[in-house]
C-alpha positions as CSV (number, residue, x, y, z in Angstrom):
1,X,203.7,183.4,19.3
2,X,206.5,182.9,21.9
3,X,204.0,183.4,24.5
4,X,202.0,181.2,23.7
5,X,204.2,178.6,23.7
6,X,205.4,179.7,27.1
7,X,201.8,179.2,28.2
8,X,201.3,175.8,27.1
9,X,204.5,174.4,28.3
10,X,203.5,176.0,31.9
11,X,200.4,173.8,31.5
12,X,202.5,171.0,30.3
13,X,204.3,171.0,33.8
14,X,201.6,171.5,36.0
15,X,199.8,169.0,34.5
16,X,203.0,166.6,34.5
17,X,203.2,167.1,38.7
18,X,199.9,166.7,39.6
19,X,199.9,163.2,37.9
20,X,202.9,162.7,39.9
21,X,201.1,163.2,43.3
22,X,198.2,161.9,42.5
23,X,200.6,158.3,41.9
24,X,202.2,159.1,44.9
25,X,199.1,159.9,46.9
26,X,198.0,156.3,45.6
27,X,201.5,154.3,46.0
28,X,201.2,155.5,49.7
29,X,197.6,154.1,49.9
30,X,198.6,151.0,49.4
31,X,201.4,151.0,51.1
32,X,199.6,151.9,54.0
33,X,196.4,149.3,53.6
34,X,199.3,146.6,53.5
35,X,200.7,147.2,56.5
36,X,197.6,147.8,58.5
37,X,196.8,144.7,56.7
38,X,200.0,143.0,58.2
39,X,199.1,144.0,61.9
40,X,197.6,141.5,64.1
41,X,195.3,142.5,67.1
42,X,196.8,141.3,70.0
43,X,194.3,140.6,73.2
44,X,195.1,140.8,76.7
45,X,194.7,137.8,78.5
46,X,192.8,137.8,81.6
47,X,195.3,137.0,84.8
48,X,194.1,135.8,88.3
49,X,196.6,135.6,90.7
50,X,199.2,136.5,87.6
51,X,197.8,133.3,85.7
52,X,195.8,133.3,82.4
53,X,192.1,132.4,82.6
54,X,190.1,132.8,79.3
55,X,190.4,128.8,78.4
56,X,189.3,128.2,81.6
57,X,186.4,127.7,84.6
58,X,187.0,129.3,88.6
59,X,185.8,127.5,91.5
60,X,185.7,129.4,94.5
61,X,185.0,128.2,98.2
62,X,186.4,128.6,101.8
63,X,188.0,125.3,103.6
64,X,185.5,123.3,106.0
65,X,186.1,122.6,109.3
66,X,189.2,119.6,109.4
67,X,188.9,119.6,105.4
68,X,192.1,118.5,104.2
69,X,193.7,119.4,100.4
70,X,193.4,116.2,99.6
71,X,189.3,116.0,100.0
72,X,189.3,119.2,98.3
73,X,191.0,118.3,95.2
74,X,189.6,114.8,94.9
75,X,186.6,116.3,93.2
76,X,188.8,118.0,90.0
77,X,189.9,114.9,89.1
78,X,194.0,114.9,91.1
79,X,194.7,111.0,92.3
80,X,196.2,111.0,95.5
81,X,200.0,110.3,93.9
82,X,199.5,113.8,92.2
83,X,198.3,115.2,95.8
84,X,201.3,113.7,97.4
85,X,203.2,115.2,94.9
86,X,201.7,118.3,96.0
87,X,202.5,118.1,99.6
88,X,206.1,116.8,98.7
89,X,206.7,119.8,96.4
90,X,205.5,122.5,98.8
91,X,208.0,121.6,101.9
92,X,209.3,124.7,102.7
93,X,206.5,126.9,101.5
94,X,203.6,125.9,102.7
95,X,202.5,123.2,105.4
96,X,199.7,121.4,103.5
97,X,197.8,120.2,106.8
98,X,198.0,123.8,108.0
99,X,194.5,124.9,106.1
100,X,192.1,126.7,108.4
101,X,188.8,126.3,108.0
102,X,187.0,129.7,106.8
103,X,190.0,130.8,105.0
104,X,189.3,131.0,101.0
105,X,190.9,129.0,98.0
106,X,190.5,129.2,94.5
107,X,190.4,126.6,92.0
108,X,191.2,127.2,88.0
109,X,190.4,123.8,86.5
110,X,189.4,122.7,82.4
111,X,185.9,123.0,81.3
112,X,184.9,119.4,80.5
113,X,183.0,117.2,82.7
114,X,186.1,116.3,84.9
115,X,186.8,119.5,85.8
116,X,190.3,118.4,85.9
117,X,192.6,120.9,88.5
118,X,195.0,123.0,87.4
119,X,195.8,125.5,89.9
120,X,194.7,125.3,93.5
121,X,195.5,129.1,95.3
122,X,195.1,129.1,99.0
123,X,195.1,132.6,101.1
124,X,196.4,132.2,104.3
125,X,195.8,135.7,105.1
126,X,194.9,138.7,102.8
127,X,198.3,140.2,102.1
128,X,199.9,136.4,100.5
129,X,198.4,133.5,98.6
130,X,200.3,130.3,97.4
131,X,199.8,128.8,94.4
132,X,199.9,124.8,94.0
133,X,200.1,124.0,90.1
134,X,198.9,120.7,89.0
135,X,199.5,122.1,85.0
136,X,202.8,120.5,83.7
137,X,205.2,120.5,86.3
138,X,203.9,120.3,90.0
139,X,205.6,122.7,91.8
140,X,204.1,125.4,94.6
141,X,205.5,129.0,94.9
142,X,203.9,131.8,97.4
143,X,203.4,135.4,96.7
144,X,203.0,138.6,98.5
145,X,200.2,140.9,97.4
146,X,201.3,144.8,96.9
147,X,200.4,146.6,100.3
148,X,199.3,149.9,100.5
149,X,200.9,152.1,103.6
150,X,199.2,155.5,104.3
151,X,199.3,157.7,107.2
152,X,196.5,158.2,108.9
153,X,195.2,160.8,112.4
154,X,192.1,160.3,114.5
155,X,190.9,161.8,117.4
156,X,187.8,161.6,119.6
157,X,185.8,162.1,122.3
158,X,184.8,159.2,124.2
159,X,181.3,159.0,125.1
160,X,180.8,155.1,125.4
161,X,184.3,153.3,125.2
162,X,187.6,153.6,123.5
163,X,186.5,150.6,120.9
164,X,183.3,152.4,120.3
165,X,185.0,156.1,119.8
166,X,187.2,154.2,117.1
167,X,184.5,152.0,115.1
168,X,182.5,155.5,114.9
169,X,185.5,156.4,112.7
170,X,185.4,153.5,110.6
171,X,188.7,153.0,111.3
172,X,190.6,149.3,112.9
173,X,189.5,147.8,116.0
174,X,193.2,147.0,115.9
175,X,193.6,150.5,117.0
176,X,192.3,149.7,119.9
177,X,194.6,146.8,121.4
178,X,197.4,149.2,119.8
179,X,196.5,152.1,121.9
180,X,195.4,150.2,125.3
181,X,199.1,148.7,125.4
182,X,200.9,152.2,124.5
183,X,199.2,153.8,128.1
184,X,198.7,150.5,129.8
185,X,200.7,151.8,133.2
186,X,199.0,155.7,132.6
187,X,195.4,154.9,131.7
188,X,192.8,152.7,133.7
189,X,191.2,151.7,130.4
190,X,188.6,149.7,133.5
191,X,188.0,153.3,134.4
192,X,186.7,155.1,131.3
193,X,184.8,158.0,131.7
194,X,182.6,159.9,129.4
195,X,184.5,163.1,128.4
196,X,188.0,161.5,127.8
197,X,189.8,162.0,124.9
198,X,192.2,160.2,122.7
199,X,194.5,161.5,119.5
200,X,196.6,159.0,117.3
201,X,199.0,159.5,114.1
202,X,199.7,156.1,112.7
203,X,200.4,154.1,109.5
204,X,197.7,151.9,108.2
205,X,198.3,148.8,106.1
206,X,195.7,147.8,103.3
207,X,195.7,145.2,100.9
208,X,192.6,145.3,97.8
209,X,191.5,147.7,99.7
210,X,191.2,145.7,103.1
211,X,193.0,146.9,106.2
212,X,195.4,144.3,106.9
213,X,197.5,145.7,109.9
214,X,197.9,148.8,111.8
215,X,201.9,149.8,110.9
216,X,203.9,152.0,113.5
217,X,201.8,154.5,115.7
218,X,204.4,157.6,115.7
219,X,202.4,159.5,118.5
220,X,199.3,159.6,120.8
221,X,197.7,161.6,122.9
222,X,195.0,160.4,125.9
223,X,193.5,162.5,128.5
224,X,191.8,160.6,131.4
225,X,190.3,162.5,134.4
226,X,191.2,165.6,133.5
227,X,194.8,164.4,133.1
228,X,196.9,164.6,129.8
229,X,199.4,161.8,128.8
230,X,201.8,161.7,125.8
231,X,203.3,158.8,123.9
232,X,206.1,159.7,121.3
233,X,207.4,156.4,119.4
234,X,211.3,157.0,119.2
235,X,214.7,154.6,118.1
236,X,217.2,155.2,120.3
237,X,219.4,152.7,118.3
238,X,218.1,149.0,119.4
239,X,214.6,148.9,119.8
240,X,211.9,151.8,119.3
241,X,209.7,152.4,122.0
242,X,207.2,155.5,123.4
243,X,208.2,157.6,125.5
244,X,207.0,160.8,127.2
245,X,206.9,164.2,126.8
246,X,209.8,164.4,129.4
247,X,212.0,161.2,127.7
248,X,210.5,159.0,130.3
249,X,209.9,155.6,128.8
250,X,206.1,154.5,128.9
251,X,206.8,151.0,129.5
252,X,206.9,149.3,132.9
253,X,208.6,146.2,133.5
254,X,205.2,144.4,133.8
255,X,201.8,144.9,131.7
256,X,198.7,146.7,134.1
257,X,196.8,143.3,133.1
258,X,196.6,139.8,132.2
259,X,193.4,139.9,129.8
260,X,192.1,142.0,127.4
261,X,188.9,144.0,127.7
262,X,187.6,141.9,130.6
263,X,186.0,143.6,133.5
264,X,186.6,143.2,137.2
265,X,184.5,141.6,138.8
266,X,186.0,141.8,142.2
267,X,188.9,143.3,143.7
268,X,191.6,143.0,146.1
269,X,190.1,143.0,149.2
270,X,191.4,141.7,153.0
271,X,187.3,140.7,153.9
272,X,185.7,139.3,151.3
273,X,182.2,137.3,151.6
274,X,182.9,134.5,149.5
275,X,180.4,133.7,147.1
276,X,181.3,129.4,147.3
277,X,182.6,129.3,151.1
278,X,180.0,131.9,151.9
279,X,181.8,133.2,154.6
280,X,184.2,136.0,155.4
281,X,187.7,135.9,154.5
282,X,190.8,137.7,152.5
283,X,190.6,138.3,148.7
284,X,194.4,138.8,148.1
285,X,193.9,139.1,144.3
286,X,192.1,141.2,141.2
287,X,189.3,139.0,139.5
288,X,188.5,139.6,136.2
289,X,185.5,138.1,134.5
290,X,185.8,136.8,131.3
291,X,184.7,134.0,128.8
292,X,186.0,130.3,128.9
293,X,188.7,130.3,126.9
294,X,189.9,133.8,126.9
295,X,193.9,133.8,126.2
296,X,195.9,134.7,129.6
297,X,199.1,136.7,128.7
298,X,201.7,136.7,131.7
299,X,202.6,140.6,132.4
300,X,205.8,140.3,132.2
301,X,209.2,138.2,131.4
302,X,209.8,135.3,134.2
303,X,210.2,131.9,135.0
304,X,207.5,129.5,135.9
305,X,207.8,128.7,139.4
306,X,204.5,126.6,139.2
307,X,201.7,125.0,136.9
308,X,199.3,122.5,138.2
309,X,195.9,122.1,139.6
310,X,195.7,122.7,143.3
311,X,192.1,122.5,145.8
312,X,190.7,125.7,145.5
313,X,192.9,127.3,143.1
314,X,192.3,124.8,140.5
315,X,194.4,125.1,137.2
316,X,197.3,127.8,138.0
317,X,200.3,129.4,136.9
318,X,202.5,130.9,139.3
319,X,205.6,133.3,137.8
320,X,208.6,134.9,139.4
321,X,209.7,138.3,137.3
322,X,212.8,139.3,139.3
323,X,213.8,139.6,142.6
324,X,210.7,141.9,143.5
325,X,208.0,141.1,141.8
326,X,205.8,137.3,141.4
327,X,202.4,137.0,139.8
328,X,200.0,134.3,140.3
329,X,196.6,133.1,137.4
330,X,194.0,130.9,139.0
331,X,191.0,129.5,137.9
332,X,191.8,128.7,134.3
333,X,190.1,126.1,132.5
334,X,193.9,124.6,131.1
335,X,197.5,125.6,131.3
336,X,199.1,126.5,128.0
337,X,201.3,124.1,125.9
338,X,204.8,123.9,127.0
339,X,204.5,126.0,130.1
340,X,206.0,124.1,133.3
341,X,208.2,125.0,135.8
342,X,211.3,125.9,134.9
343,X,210.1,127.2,131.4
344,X,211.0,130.8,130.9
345,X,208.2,133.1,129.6
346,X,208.2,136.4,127.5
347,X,205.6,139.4,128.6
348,X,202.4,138.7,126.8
349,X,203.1,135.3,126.3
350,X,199.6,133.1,126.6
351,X,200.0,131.0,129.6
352,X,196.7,129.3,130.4
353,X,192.9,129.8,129.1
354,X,190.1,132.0,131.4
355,X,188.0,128.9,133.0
356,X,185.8,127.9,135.9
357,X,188.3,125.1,137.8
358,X,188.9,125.2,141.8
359,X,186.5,127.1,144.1
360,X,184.8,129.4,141.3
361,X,181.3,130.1,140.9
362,X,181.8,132.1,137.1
363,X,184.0,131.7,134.5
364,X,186.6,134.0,135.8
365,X,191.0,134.8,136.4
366,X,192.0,135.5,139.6
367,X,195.1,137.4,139.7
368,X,197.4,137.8,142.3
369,X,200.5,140.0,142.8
370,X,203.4,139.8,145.4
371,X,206.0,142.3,146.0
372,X,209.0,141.8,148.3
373,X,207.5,138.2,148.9
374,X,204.3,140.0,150.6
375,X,201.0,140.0,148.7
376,X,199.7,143.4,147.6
377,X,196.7,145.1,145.4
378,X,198.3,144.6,141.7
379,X,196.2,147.6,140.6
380,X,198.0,150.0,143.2
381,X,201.2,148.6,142.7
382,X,203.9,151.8,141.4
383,X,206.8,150.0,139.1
384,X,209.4,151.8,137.8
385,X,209.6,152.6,134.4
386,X,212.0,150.6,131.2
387,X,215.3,152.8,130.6
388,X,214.7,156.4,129.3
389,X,215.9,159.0,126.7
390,X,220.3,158.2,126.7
391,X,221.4,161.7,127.3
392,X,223.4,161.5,124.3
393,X,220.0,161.1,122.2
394,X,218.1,164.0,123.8
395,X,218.6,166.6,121.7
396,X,217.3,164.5,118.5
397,X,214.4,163.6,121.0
398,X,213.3,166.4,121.4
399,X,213.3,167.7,118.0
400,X,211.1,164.6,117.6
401,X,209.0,165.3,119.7
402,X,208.2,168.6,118.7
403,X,207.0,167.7,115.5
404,X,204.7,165.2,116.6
405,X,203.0,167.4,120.3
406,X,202.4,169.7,117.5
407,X,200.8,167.6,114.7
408,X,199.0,165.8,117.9
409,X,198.0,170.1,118.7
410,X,196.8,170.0,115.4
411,X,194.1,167.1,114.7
412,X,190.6,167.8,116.1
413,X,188.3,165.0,116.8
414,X,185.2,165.0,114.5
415,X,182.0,167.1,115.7
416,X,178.8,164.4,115.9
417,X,177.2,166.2,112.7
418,X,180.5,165.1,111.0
419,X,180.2,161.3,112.7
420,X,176.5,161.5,111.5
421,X,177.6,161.8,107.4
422,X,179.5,159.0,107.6
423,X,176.7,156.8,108.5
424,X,176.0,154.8,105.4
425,X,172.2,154.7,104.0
426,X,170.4,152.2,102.8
């Protein structure tokens, strides 16, 4: 009998707790459906150029030739007070009559039949757009897009041209003006041959994916005719510059040449035939053909001893470096703005445009060099190199130059199989 009663009260409890999770079980249920219940889905908005979209149309275009903002927006319903607003607002950011014609803008305007503006974006080059807003407030702010720096190598063998060798790569034709002004006094880039080589280590700039600038070039290597040149980019506390494997400095005191990727079309020569006078007399200069129009760079820091159009030498510039050293640009079609005599001039600083002016018979520069006030071949001219390796900074030199001879040791240029794959197909 007294186990029996043990055995039903045993029941009794089990019973008794299982009815108590089982109400539990339920309580938490509910508790549960009410606050999934309480949540509320939140949606992301979708952001162009960091500003919210959804309740909104994009218009996309790229400016017109001499297309102002103000034809531009007159068709999204902005009066010109709210343009002048505009203009007003963006002092300081953004020149309003400074919009180039090819360049892309965006326009995020309402959706009824006035299409009335409310942002109008404007890239002025890939890495930065500025916003004008026409919503609420009118105010204009600029911003800078996130840029991507990697390092990169390349290395070829030149069988056509420099510029060739480095499109084959897929890589920045801005490699190419890069490396032509690194060995400007060591290579005669006029003189290319098939069979020299070239090695690079560089930083490369990208924006969405689009390569926006070639960053700092720590090394290079070129041989040309069988001879081997070295370019190591070093800070010896002012400004970096390349220098050689020795510590010499690869920069002269004046650039090889005046134009970029011209050719020569004749040389310095004491008994020419002329092709206008057509007769025989002294070529005292280096003339490189080239489009109308091409920008003329002086080679070097100077004053302007001259700029006018003269008989035969039509529109020139004539510059006086230093003591030693004057350089002469005939034949262009006009004389840059603001040069005149007296105006000081920085290396690579356009002075004039490539034209036909004076006794010419092609759109060509003539160049002409004088050294120790007599006029010589500028091509055979030997200058004396920019300040080398302080003595104090050698020993830090060199360790930087070890690393990069031997990374530069280390990159082998691609075989034609490899530059064969890369070739996209359609």
């Amino acid at each position: 009998m007294f186990q029996k009663a043990n055995y039903l009260f045993l029941i009794l409890v089990t019973m008794i707790f299982l009815y108590s999770c089982q109400e539990k079980k339920e309580q938490s249920t509910v508790e549960v459906t009410e606050v999934i219940d309480s949540v509320t889905l939140v949606v992301e908005p979708t952001l162009l150029y960091g500003i919210p979209i959804d309740s909104f149309e994009v218009s996309s275009a790229k400016v017109r030739w001499s297309q102002s903002l103000a034809e531009i927006l007159s068709k999204y319903n902005v009066d010109n007070e709210k343009i002048y607003q505009l203009a007003h607002a963006s002092k300081g950011v953004f020149d309003v009559r400074k919009l180039k014609a090819n360049f892309p803008y965006t326009i995020i305007h309402e959706k009824d039949s006035l299409k009335t503006a409310r942002q109008f974006i404007y890239e002025p080059d890939p890495a930065q757009y500025v916003v004008f807003n026409l919503a609420d407030s009118v105010h204009v702010y600029s911003h800078q897009k996130p840029t991507k720096i990697e390092e990169k190598t390349l290395a070829a063998t030149i069988t056509t041209s420099v510029y060739e060798s480095i499109l084959d790569q897929n890589a920045s034709p801005i490699l190419v003006h890069r490396l032509v002004d690194i060995f400007a006094w060591q290579v005669d880039f006029f003189r290319i041959q098939k069979g020299d080589e070239f090695k690079i280590i560089y930083e490369e700039e990208s924006v969405d994916g689009e390569i926006v600038a070639i960053g700092k070039i720590k090394g290079a290597y070129f041989k040309h005719f069988d001879k081997e040149f070295y370019a190591v980019k070093y800070d010896q506390g002012g400004e970096a510059d390349y220098f050689d494997e020795e510590g010499n400095s690869l920069r002269k005191t004046l650039l090889r040449a005046p134009l970029d990727y011209s050719r020569i079309s004749s040389r310095y020569n004491p008994r020419r035939y002329h092709p206008v006078l057509k007769t025989y007399r002294a070529h005292l200069g280096t003339d490189y053909a080239a489009p109308v129009g091409t920008p003329i760079r002086t080679v070097g820091d100077g004053v302007v001893l001259e700029a006018r159009y003269h008989g035969g030498n039509g529109n020139y510039v004539k510059i006086k470096h230093n003591s030693n050293y004057t350089t002469q640009y005939l034949h262009m079609s006009r004389i840059a703005k603001g040069v005149r005599p007296g105006t000081t001039v920085k290396q690579g600083q356009t002075i004039g445009y490539v034209g036909q002016t004076g006794l010419a018979n092609g759109p060509h520069l003539c160049y002409r060099f004088w050294k120790n006030g007599r006029q010589v071949d500028a091509l055979k001219v030997d200058l004396p190199p920019s300040e080398p390796i302080d003595p104090s900074k050698k020993i830090d030199f060199l360790h930087t130059k070890n690393v990069i001879l031997d990374r530069l040791e280390k990159i082998e240029a691609p075989t034609e199989k490899h530059l064969l794959a890369q070739i996209p197909v359609n």
